[in-house]
C-alpha positions in Angstrom: -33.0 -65.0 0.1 -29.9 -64.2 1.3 -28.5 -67.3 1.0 -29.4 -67.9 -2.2 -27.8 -65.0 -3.6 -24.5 -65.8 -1.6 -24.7 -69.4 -3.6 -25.5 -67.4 -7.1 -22.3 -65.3 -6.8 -20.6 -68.6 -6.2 -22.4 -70.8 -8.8 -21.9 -70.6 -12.7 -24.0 -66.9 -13.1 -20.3 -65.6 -13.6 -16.3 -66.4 -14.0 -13.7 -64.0 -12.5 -11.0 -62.7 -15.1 -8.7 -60.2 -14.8 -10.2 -57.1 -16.5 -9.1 -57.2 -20.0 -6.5 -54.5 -21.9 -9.1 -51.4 -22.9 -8.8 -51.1 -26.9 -5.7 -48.9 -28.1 -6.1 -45.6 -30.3 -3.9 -45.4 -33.3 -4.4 -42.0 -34.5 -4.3 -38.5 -32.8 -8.2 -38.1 -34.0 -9.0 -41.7 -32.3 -6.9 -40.6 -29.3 -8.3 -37.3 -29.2 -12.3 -38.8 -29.8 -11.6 -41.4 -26.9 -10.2 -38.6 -24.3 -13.1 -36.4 -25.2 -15.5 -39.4 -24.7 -14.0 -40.6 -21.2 -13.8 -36.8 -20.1 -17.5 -36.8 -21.0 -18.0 -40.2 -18.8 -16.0 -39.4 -15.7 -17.6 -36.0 -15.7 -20.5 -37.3 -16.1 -19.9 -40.0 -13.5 -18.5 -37.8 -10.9 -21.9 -35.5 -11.4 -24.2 -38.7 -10.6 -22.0 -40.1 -7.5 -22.3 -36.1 -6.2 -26.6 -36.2 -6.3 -28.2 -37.3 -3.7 -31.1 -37.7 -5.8 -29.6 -40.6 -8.1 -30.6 -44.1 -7.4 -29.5 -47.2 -9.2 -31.7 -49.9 -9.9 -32.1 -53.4 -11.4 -33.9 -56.1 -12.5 -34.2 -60.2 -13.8 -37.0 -61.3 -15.8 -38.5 -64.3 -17.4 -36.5 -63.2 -21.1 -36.2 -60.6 -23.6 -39.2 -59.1 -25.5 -42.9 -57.4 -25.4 -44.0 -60.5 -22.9 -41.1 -60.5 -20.8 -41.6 -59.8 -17.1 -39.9 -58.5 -14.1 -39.0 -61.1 -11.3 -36.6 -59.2 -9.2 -36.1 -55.8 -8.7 -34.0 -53.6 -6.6 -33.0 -50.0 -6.2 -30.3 -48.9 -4.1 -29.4 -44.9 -3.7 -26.6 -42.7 -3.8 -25.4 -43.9 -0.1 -25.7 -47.6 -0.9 -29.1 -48.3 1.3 -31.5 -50.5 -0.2 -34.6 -48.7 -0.9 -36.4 -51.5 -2.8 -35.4 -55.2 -3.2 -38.6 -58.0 -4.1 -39.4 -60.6 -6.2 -42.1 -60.3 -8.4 -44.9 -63.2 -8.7 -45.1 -63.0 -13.0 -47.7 -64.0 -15.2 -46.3 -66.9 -17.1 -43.8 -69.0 -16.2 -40.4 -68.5 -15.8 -38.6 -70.6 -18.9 -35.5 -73.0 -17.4 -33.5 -71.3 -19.9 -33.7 -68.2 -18.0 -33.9 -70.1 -14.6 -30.3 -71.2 -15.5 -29.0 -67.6 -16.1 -30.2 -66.1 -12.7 -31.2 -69.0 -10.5 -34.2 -67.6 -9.9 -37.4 -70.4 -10.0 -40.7 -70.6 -9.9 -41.0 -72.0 -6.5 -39.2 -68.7 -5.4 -41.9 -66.2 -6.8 -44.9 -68.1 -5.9 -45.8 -66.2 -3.3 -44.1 -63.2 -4.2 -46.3 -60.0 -4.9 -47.7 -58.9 -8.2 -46.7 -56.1 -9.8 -49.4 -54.1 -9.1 -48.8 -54.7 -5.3 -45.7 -53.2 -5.7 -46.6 -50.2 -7.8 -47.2 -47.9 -5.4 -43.7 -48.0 -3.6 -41.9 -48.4 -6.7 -43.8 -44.8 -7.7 -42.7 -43.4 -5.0 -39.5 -44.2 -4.7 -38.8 -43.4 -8.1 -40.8 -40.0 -8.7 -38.7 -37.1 -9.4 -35.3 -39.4 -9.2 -32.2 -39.6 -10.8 -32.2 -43.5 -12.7 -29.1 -45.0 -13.4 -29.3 -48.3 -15.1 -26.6 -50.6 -16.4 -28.2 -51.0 -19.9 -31.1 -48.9 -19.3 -33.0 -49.6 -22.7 -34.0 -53.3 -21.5 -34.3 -52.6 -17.8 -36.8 -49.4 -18.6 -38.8 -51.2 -21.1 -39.4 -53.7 -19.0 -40.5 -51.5 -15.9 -43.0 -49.9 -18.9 -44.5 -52.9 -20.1 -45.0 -54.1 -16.5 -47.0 -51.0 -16.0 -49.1 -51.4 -19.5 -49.4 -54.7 -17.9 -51.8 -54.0 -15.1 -52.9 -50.5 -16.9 -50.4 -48.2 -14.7 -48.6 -45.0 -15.7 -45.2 -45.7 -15.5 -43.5 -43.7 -12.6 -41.9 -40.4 -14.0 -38.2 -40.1 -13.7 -35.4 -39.5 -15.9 -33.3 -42.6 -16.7 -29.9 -42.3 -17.5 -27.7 -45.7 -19.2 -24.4 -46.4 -17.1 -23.8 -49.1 -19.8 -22.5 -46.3 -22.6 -20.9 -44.1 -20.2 -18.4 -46.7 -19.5 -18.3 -47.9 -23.5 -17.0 -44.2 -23.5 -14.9 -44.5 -20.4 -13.4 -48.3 -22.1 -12.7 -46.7 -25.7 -13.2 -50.2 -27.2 -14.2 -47.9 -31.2 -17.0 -49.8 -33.2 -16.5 -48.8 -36.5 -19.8 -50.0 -37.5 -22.2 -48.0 -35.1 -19.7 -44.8 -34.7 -19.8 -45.8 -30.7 -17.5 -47.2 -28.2 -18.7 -51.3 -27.8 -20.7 -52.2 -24.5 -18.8 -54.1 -21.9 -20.7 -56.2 -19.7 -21.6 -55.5 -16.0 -19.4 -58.2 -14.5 -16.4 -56.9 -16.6 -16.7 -53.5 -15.9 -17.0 -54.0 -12.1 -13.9 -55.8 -12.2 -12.3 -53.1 -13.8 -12.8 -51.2 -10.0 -12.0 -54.1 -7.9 -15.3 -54.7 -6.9 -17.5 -57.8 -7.1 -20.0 -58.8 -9.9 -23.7 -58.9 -8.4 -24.3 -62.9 -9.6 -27.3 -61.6 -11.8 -29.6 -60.8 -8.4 -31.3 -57.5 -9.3 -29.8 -56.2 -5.9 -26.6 -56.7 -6.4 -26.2 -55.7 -9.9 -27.9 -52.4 -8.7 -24.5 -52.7 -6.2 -22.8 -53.4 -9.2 -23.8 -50.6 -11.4 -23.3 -47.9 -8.3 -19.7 -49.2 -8.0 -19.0 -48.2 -11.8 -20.1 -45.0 -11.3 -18.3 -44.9 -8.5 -15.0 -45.6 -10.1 -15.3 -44.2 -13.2 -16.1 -40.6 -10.8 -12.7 -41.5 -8.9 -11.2 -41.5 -12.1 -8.8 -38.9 -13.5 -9.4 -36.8 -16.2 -7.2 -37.8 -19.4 -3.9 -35.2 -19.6 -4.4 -32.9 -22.3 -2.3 -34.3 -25.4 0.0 -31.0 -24.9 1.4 -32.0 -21.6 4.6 -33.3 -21.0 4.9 -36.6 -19.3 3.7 -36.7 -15.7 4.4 -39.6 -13.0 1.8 -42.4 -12.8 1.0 -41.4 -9.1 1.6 -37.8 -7.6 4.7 -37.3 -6.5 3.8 -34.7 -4.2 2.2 -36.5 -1.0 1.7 -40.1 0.0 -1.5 -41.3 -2.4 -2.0 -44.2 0.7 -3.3 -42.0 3.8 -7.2 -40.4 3.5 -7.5 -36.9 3.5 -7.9 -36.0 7.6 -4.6 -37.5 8.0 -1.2 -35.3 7.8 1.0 -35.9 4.7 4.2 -37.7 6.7 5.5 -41.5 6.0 9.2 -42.9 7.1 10.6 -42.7 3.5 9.5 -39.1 3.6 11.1 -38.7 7.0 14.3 -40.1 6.1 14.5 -37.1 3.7 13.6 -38.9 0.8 10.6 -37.7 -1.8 8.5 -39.6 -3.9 9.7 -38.5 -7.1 13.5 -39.6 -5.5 12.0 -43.2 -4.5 10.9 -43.2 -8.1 13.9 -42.9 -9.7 16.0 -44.9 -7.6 13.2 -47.6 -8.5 13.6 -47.1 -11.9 17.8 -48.6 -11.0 16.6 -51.3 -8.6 16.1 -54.2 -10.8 14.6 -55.9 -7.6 12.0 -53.7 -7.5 9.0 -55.9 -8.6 10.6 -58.3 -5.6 10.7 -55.2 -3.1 6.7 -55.0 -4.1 5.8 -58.8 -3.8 7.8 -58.6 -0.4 5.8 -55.5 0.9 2.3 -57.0 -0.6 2.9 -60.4 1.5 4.2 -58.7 4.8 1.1 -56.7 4.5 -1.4 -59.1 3.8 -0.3 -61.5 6.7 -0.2 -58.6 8.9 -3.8 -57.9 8.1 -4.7 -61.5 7.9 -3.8 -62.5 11.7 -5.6 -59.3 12.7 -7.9 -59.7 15.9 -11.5 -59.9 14.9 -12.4 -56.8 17.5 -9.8 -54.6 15.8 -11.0 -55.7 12.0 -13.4 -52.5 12.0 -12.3 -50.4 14.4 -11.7 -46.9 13.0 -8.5 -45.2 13.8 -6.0 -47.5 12.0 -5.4 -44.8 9.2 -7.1 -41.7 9.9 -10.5 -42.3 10.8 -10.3 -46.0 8.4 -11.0 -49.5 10.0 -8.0 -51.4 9.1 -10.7 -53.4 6.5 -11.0 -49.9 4.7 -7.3 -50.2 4.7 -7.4 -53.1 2.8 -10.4 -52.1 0.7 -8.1 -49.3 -0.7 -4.7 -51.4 -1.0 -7.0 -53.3 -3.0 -8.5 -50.2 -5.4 -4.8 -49.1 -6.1 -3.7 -52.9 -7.0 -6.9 -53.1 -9.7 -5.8 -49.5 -11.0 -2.0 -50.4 -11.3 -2.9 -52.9 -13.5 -5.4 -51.3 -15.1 -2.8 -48.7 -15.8 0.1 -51.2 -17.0 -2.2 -53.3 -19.4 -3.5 -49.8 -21.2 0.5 -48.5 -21.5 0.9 -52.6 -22.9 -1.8 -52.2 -25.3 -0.9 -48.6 -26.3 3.0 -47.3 -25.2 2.3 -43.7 -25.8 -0.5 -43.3 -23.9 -0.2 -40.1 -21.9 0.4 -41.2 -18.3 -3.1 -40.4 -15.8 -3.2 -37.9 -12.9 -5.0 -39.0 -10.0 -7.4 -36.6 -7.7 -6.0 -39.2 -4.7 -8.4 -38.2 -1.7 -11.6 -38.4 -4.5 -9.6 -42.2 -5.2 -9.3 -43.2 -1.7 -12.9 -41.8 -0.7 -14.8 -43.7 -3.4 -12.6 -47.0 -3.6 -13.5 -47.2 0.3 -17.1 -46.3 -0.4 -17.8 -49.2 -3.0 -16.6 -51.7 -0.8 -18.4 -50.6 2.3 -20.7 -53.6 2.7 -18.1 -56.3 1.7 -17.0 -58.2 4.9 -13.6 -59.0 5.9 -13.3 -62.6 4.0 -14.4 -60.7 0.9 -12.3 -57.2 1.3 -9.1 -60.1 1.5 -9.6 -62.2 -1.1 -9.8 -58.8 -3.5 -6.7 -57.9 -2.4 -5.4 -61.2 -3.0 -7.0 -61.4 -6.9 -5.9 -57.4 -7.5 -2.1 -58.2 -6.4 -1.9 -61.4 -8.6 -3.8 -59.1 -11.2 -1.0 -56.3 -10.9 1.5 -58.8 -11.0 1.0 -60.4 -14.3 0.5 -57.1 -16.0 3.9 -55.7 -14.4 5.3 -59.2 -16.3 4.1 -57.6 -19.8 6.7 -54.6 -19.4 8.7 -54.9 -17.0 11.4 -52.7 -17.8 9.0 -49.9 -18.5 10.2 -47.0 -16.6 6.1 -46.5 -15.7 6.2 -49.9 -14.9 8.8 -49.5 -12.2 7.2 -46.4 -10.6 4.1 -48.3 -10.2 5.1 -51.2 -8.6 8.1 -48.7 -6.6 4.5 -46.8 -5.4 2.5 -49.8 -4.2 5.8 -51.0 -2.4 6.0 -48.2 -0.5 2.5 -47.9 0.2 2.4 -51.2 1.6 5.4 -50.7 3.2 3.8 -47.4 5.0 0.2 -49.2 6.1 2.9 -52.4 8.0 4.6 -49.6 9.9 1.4 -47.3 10.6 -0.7 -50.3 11.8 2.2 -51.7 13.6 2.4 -48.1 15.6 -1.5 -48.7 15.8 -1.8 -51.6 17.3 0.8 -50.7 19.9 -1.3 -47.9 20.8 -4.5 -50.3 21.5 -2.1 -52.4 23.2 -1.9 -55.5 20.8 1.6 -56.7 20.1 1.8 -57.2 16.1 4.9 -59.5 16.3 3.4 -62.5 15.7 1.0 -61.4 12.8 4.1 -59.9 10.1 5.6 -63.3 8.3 8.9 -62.6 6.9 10.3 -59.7 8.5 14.0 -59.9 9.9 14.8 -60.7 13.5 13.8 -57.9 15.9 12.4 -55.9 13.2 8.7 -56.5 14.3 
């Protein structure tokens, strides 16, 4: 089973692209409608990632439709445990239409259990919880004729759609139906840096908890009102977790933030300086001993793969960032709640391994990179790419300091650094 599902996330179920420029708003009433309706999702978000009775489930079925069936379903809970994850032996067939769209065949739910065989756990796990779906029209319907099915009630929860949350969080306007448009799974968990499930039930439960996740670690929009505020705050490092104190060498040297900031906004080397910092840091963290991968300690209480994992969030939301000020210039910049960020950028990723948690970093950098190209004289642009420099910058020197401490000499794992500087 496993297996298979690794093969699905590298077969044809999905193509990685960069996540695309979210729609602009013309008008102060479009603005104004879009802020209110991604104020509405982010609280709304923030609320479900908080309850520890909110589970997020899935499922893949033979098709669309009053005869459609269930042959894989999953739900997954607020920590990210599995709590339910099976095939599901159907009726009829399984067309080779649908076979093609999530690899799931015949052969694989012959033996499976019925539905009713899995009622009873389903009920239970369900009962009195918190549903979030991605698109939960289709995935409750289906649980509900499933039910009818064998003559079951269906179990009684309240079910809550993830899918128009995030049309609200996007603010892609449909004229037509007076809503936001739906963006698909895959899409919107690339907007996070995380990784589409593959269409397996589990791991588009995965999928839909790390959208709730990151629209939760989002900030609020500013209120129109505001004056301009930086990109990132100004007033501590956004790179270190909460438990650890607010110190890095630029800040030692005497030198704030908001200073670094400007004098980025001069350099016009800057984007270099980033793509410098970016490489050092990734072949630092790339010849990093197995043992030491995820040990805590290397930032606070991080392994140095939670490192990663949030060098990785930060790259996604930079360019998340520079594509909606390409797509809209006067949008106000975002304000950023950094230990909420850091907490749930970390979180989403927790079961990636190290292989995985790299090659995100890799895709989010090249991802940053091309949207920095768009404007790159924009003064937002510059403080962006000024930011993750220096954040980069920071993690080389902390884990070099680390590593010293657990007596591993880091010389040989930085590429490019000058002569005696490692």
């Amino acid at each position: 089973m496993s297996g298979n599902r690794r093969n699905l996330r590298r077969a044809q179920a999905w193509r990685w692209e960069p996540p695309g420029v979210e729609a602009a708003v013309a008008d102060e009433h479009a603005q104004q409608r879009w802020a209110t309706a991604r104020t509405k999702a982010i609280t709304w978000a923030a609320a479900v990632a908080q309850d520890s009775h909110a589970v997020y489930l899935d499922t893949e079925t033979t098709g669309f439709g009053p005869r459609a069936e269930i042959v894989d379903i999953a739900i997954v809970d607020a920590a990210g445990q599995i709590l339910l994850e099976t095939l599901v032996r159907p009726t009829r067939r399984i067309p080779a239409e649908v076979i093609a769209i999530h690899g799931i065949t015949n052969a694989n739910v012959k033996d499976a259990p019925e539905w009713c065989d899995i009622y009873e756990t389903l009920v239970e796990v369900l009962t009195g919880r918190r549903v979030v779906v991605y698109n939960v029209t289709f995935d409750r319907q289906m649980v509900n004729q499933s039910c009818e099915r064998y003559a079951l009630t269906a179990p009684a929860a309240d079910w809550e759609c993830a899918m128009k949350r995030y049309a609200g969080f996007y603010g892609n306007w449909d004229p037509g139906k007076r809503w936001y448009r739906f963006q698909k799974l895959e899409r919107a968990v690339l907007a996070f840096g995380a990784e589409p499930g593959g269409h397996r039930a589990a791991a588009d439960a995965f999928a839909c908890r790390n959208v709730v996740l990151g629209m939760a670690a989002t900030a609020l929009p500013a209120p129109h009102d505001l004056p301009d505020a930086p990109v990132f705050d100004s007033g501590r490092s956004w790179h270190t977790p909460a438990n650890v104190p607010d110190a890095s060498p630029i800040e030692a040297e005497g030198t704030d933030h908001a200073g670094a900031a400007a004098l980025g906004r001069d350099e016009p080397d800057v984007r270099i300086r980033w793509a410098a910092a970016a490489e050092r840091f990734s072949s630092l963290v790339a010849g990093m001993p197995t043992p030491l991968r995820e040990r805590p300690g290397a930032c606070g209480g991080w392994s140095v793969r939670e490192v990663v994992a949030h060098c990785a969030a930060w790259e996604w939301e930079g360019a998340r960032r520079l594509r909606l000020i390409a797509a809209d210039p006067t949008l106000p910049d975002a304000f950023y709640d950094v230990d909420r960020f850091n907490a749930a950028s970390v979180a989403a990723r927790a079961r990636q391994d190290w292989a995985r948690t790299l090659d995100e970093l890799a895709k989010a950098s090249t991802t940053l990179g091309r949207a920095a190209a768009t404007k790159p004289e924009d003064v937002r642009t510059q403080e962006w790419l000024l930011g993750r420099a220096v954040d980069f910058e920071e993690h080389v020197e902390g884990l070099r300091r680390w590593l010293a401490a657990v007596g591993t000499d880091a010389s040989h794992l930085v590429a490019g650094l000058p002569p005696g500087s490692a």
